[in-house]
N, C-alpha and C positions, 0 to 999 in steps of 0.2 A: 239205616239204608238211605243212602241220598238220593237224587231224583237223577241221577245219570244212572242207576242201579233198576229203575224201575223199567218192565215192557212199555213198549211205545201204549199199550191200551190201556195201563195204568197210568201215563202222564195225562193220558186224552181226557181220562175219567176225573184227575186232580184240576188239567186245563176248566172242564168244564164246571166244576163246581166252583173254581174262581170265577168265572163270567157268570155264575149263580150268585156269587158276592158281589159282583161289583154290580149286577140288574137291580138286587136290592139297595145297595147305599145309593146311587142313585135315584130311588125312589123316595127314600129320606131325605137325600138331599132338594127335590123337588118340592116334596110336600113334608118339611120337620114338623108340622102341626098336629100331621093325619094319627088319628086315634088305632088305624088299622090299619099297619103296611103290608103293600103284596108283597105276598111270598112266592117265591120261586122254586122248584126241583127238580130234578134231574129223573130219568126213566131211562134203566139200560136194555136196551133192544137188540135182534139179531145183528143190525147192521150200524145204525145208528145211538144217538143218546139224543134224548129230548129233551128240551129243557121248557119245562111246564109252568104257564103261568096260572097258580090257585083262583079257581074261580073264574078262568080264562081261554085257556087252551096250550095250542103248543105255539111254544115263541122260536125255538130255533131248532136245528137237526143239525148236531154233527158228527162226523165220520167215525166212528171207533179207531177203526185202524189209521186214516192219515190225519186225523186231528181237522179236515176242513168242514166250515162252517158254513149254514147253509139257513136259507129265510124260509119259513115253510109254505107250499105249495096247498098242502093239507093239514089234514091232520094224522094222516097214515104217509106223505110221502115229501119229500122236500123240492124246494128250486130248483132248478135245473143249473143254475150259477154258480160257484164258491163263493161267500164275501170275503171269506179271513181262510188262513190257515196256521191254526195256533201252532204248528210246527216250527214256526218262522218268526222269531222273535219281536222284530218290528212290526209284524200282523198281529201278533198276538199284544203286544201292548196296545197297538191303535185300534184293537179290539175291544179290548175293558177300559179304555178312554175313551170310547166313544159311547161305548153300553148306555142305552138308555131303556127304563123300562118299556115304554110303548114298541119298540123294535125300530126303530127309523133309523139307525144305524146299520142295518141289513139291508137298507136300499142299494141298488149299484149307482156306483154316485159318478 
């Protein structure tokens, strides 16, 4: 099956576990010494997917349905701003180019 085959809430779900990849090498690349890297995962919800930082909380919310991404407000509810919308390919790459684990790339810059 290729990825033009999948529901739009199955790309959203593949989107989001690639910005689970690139939060973490990012964090290796920061720290290649660290004995203990954060780990990152994902949590599907009614309306959103979280992406959880272990032993942290929640680092981003975004949209199941339009793929946008979102800083969080809470821990139950998100920004009120989009920063990226991985539907959109130039967002979505300067999205996991910019990943960084602490979130500072969720800022509206």
């Amino acid at each position: 099956m290729t990825v033009s085959n999948l529901s739009q809430t199955a790309r959203v779900e593949m989107w989001a576990m690639d910005l689970v990849d690139a939060l973490e090498a990012n964090y290796i690349k920061s720290y290649p010494n660290s004995s203990s890297p954060v780990k990152f995962s994902t949590s599907v919800g009614r309306k959103y997917i979280k992406i959880l930082q272990e032993h942290g909380g929640v680092h981003a919310f975004i949209d199941k349905k339009t793929g946008e991404v979102y800083k969080p407000a809470s821990w139950k509810a998100p920004a009120k701003h989009v920063r990226y919308d991985l539907r959109i390919i130039n967002q979505r790459t300067e999205c996991y180019a910019r990943a960084d684990f602490a979130g500072g790339y969720l800022y509206i810059r």
